[in-house]
N, C-alpha and C positions, 0 to 999 in steps of 0.2 A: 709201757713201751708205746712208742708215736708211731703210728704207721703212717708211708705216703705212697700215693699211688701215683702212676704218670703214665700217660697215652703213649702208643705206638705212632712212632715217627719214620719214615724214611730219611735215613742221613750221611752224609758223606764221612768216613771214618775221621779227616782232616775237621770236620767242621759240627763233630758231634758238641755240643752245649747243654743250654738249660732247657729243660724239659717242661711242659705245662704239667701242674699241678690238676687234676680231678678231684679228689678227698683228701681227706685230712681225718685219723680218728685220734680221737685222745683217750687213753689206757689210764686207769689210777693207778698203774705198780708205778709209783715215785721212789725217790730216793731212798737208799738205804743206810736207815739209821738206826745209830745206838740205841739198845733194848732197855736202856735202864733208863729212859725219861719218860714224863707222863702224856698221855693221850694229848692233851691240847700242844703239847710243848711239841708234841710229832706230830700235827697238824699244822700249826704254826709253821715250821722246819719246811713239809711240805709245800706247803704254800707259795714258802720263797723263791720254788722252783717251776712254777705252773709257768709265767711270765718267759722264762729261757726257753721250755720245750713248745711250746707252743712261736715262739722267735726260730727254732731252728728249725721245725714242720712248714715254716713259709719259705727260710732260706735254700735252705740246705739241698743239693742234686746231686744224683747219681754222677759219678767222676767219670767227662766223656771216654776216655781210655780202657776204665774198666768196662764200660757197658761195648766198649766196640771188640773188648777182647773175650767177652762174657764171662767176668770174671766176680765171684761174690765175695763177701767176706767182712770185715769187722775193721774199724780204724778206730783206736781211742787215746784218746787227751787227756793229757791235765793242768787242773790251771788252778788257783790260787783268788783269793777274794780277800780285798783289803777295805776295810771302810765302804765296800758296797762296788769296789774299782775290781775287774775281772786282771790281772794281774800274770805275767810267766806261762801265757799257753805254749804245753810242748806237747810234742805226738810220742806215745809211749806204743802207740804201733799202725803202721800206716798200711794202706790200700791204694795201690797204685795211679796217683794221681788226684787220690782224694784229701789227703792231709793238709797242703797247705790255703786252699780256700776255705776249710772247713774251720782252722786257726783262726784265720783273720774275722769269720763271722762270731766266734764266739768270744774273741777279743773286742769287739767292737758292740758286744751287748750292756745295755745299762740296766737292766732293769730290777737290782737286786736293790734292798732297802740300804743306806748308807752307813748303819750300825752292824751291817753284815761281816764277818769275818771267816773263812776257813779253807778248806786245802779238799778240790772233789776230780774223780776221775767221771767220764761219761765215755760209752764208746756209739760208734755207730755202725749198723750193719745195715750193709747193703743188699741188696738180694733182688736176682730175678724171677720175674710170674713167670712160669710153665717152662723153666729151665732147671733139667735134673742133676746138672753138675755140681758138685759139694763146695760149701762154703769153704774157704779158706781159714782154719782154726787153728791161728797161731793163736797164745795168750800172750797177751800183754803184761809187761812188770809193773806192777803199780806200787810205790812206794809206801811205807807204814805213814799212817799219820794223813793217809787219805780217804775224805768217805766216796763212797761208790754209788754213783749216782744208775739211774731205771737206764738202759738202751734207746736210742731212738732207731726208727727201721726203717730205712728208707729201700721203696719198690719201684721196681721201673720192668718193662716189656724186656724181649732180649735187643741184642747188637744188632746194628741194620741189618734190612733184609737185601739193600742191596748198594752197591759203591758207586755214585756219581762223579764224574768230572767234576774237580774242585770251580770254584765259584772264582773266577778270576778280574772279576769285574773292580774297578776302586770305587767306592765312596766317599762324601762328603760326610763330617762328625754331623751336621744335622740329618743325616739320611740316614742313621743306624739307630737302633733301639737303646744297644748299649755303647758307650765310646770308648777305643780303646784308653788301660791306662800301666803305666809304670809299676812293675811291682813293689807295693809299698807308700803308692800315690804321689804325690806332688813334691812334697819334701823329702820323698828319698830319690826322685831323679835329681834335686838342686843339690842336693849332700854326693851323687854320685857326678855330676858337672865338677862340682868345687874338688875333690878328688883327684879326679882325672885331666883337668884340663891346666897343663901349667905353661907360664908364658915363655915368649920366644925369647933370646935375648937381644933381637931388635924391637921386639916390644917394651922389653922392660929398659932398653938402653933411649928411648923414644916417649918413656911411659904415656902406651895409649892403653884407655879404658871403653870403656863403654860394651854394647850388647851387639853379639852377630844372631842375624835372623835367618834362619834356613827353613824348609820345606823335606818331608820324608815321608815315606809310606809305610806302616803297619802292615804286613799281608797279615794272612787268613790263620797263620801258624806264629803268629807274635813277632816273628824278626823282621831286624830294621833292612829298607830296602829304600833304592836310588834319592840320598841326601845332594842339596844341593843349596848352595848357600846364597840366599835372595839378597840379603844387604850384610856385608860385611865389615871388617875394621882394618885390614891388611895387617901387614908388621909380621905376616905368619900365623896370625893367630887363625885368622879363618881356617887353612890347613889341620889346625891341631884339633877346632872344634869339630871337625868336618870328621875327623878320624877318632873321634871320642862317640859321636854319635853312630857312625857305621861297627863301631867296637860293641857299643848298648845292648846289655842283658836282656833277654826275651821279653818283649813285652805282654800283657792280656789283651787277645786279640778283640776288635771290636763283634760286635754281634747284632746282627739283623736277623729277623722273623726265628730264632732259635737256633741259627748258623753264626759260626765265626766268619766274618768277612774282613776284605782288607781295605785300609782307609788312608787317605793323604788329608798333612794338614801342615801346618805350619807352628815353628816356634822359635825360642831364642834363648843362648844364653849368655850370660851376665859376666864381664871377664873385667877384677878387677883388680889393679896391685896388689900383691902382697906387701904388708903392714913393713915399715923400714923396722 
């Protein structure tokens, strides 16, 4: 089991985030495997796991929601390894506000040998220091034909001690720590533009093409707020991008000093015939 420990913060429940790391311990109960193979070959096995837990003891925080509701408990995954490629993570049981960051980190890990192949559950428990309320112990369904991998344990202080005025200030992308981004990054806001944005029919009776460039704000809780469209294409189109972008699924809000804050920037997009 990994334990992580994290400092006491004062935080605004709107703008609870990532926590600074203190320690880090690393536990030998590793994965659990079949009893019928030899000592090196369960060495071996082991080994190819040190690389992930140690990847998620850096990434991995307390989910601000849960910590602001003092809430503990257990979320666990499973994912799939093909050729060494981390493969189908899904949540076999989540913690409120913890599962879908916790996906994309362990999707996004490489560090297993490329001859790797096989099917592991991991879960992770959360838990607060010097808080007596009971973890949360639902079990999770894990499928046959999956091995079960050690727990990682992630520790943090309790829920703020006190509620500040949100942070209403805007930023600049270079004036924040982290920038906001799109859930699912770059190619799934152009997958959700292509989608969404379809032409006018004085556009398509005119066929214009080209890119509208607009301006918008990220506040401090991910939603899109006051778009405005700096260089446009007319024909209608500016209207429809302009209402595709104010429509835009929550974003990951940006984050300065360990707070989500809200940021204005600029972007564009790309509006072009459909194919005759």
């Amino acid at each position: 089991m990994i334990y992580l420990r994290f400092k006491k913060i004062t935080m605004n429940y709107r703008k609870l985030f990532t926590l600074s790391v203190l320690s880090v311990l690393l536990i030998t109960s590793l994965p659990i495997f079949a009893q019928n193979v030899s000592d090196s070959e369960k060495e071996q096995q082991k080994s190819q796991f040190v690389g992930l837990y140690k990847y998620l003891a850096s990434k991995v925080h307390y989910p601000p929601k849960a910590l602001f509701n003092n809430l503990q408990g257990t979320a666990t995954f499973l994912f799939q390894v093909e050729n060494g490629q981390i493969q189908n993570v899904e949540t076999a049981l989540d913690l409120e506000g913890g599962s879908e960051n916790v996906k994309k980190l362990i999707l996004a890990y490489t560090g297993f040998p490329e001859n790797m192949n096989g099917k592991y559950s991991i879960s992770i428990i959360f838990q607060l220091e010097g808080k007596r309320n009971a973890l949360v112990q639902e079990e999770a369904v894990i499928p046959s034909g999956y091995t079960k991998l050690s727990s990682v344990n992630v520790m943090a202080m309790g829920g703020p001690s006190q509620q500040n005025e949100p942070d209403n200030s805007t930023y600049k992308i270079e004036e924040v720590d982290t920038p906001p981004n799109f859930p699912g990054g770059y190619k799934a806001l152009q997958e959700y533009f292509y989608k969404n944005i379809k032409y006018s029919e004085e556009a398509l009776k005119n066929k214009v093409e080209g890119k509208v460039y607009f301006s918008f704000k990220i506040d401090y809780d991910g939603n899109v707020r006051d778009v405005k469209i700096v260089r446009g294409l007319g024909a209608g189109l500016d209207e429809i991008v302009k209402k595709v972008i104010k429509d835009c699924p929550k974003w990951n809000a940006a984050v300065k000093n360990g707070q989500t804050v809200s940021t204005k920037f600029s972007y564009f997009a790309e509006c072009r015939l459909p194919n005759p």
